[in-house]
N, C-alpha and C positions, 0 to 999 in steps of 0.2 A: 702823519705828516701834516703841516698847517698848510692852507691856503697858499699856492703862491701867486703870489699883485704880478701887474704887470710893471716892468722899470719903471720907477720914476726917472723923469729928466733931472740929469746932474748937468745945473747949470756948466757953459764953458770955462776953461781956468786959462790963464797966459803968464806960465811961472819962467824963469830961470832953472831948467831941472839941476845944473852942477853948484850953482848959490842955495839953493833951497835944499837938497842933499846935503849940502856941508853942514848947515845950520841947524837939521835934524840928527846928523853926527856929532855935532857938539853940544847939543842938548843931553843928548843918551851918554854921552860920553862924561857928563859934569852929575847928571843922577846915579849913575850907575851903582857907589858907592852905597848910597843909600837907597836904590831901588827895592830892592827886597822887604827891608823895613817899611817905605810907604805903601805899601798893598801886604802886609802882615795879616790885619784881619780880615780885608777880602778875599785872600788867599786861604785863609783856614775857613771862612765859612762860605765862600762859594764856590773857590777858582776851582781847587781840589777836584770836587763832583764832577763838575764842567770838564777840565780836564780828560778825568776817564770818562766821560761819552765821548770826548774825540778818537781817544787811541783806540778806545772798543769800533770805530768806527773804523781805523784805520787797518787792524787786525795783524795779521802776518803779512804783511806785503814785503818783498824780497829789499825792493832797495827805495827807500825813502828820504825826502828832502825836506828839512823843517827851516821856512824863512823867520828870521825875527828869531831865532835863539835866545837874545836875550842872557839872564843871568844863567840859562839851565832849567827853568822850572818844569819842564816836562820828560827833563832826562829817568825821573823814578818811573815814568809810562813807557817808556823804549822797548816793544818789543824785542826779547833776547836775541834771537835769531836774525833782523834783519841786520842789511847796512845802512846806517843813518847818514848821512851830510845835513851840519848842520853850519846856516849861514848869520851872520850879524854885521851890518854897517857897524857900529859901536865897537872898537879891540877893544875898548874897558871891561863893557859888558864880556867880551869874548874871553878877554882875562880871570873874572868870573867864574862861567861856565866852564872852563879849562877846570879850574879847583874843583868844580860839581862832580866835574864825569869823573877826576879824579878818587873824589871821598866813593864815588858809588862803583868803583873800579870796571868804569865802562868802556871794550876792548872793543865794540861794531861804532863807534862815530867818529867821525871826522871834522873839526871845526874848522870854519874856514869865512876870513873877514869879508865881503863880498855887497854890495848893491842890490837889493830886491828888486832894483828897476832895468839891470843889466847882469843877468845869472850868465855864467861865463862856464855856461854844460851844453854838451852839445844835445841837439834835437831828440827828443823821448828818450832821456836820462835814467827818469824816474815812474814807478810805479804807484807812488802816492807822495801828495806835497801836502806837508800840514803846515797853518800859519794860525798862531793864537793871540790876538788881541795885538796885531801889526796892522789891518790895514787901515789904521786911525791915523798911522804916522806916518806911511809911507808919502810921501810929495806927490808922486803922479801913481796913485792906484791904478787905476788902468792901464799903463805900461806892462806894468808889475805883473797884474793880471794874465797880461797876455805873453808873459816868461813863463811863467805856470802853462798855461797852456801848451806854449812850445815843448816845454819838459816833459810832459804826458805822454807814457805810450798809450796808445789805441784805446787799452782798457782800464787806462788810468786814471785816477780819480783824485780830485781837491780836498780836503777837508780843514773846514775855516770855523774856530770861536771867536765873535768880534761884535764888538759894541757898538752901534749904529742909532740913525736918525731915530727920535721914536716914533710910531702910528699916531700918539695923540696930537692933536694941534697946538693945543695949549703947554704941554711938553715943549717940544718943536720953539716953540718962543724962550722959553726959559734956555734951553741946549743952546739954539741960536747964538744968545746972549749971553751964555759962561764960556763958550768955546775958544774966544779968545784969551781967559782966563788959564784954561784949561791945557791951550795948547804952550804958551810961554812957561807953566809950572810942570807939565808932565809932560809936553812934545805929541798928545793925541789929541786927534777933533773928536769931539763929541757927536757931529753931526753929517756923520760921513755917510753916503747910499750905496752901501756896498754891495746888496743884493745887483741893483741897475748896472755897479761898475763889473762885476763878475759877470752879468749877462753882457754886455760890450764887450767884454773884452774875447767872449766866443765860447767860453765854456757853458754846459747846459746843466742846471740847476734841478738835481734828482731831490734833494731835501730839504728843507725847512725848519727847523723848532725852534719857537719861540722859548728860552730860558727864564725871560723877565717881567713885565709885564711891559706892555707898550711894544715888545719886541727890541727893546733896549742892545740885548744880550742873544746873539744867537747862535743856534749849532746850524752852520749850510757845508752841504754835501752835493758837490758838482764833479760833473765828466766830463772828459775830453769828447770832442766830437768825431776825431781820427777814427775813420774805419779798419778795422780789425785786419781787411788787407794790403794797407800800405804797406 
């Protein structure tokens, strides 16, 4: 397990959460089409990998929540046995993934178009929530964060793949300055602190790995904090 830092401070934001929602909905909703195709070769030679370290992390858990569905791409990782619920702001995308779970004839998941900043399950739902390469996009991360937490039973656990601020400084300059680039062409910030926003939001942070270099790319592994005898 790497080092974990203490939070950075994530400076304060003052959004419109139902404006800035919409407008990440109709970002995802206008790529959708061609999502797939723009991450083709990051997909074949990284995501893949990456990927199964998530699901290996997430194992057999009985009933599981994946935010950010997306087109599908981690429907081939679905443990056979559980129950999945799988959620997307984007019905394009969800359009998609409907076809995916179709071609791979998958009878455990449920899709279903929903808000990652307003999950609409009731309190300790789920056993495990995986989110891969969402919290760049979500508007208010820390909302979000603390849905996930609500959902957790006792001994339930996060499991998150996501592209984040990097360690280096001079990094950190360059991100800074494509992000706005980055977010009007794909809808992700490059320079999100999502380690910080996941410790705010109250979940406690068991794992660490850096995938990338700078920590660009990482696998984090956090738990609820709920005691076993609520």
């Amino acid at each position: 397990m790497d080092k974990i830092r203490a939070p950075e401070p994530v400076p304060e934001q003052t959004i419109d959460p139902e404006a800035t929602t919409a407008i990440t909905k109709a970002r995802y909703d206008r790529i959708a089409p061609v999502y797939d195709l723009m991450e083709t070769f990051e997909e074949r030679l990284l995501f893949r990998k990456w990927r199964e370290l998530v699901w290996e992390a997430v194992d057999s858990a009985r009933e599981i929540l994946e935010i950010g569905v997306g087109t599908g791409k981690n429907m081939p990782y679905y443990p056979k046995d559980s129950k999945i619920t799988a959620i997307d702001l984007s019905d394009r995308m969800l359009v998609l993934a409907r076809k995916r779970a179709e071609v791979l004839n998958m009878k455990n998941v449920d899709l279903l178009q929903m808000d990652a900043q307003s999950l609409e399950f009731p309190d300790k739902s789920f056993d495990v929530v995986v989110a891969t390469f969402v919290y760049c996009s979500v508007p208010d991360p820390e909302l979000s964060l603390r849905e996930i937490n609500r959902l957790l039973r006792p001994a339930g656990k996060a499991v998150f793949l996501e592209h984040m601020y990097p360690e280096n400084p001079f990094l950190r300059i360059i991100f800074d300055l494509l992000n706005p680039l980055t977010v009007r062409i794909r809808g992700a910030n490059i320079n999100r602190r999502t380690l910080a926003n996941i410790q705010k939001a109250g979940l406690e942070i068991q794992v660490v790995k850096n995938l990338t270099f700078s920590g660009i790319v990482r696998l984090i592994i956090a738990k609820s904090k709920k005691e076993e005898r609520e």
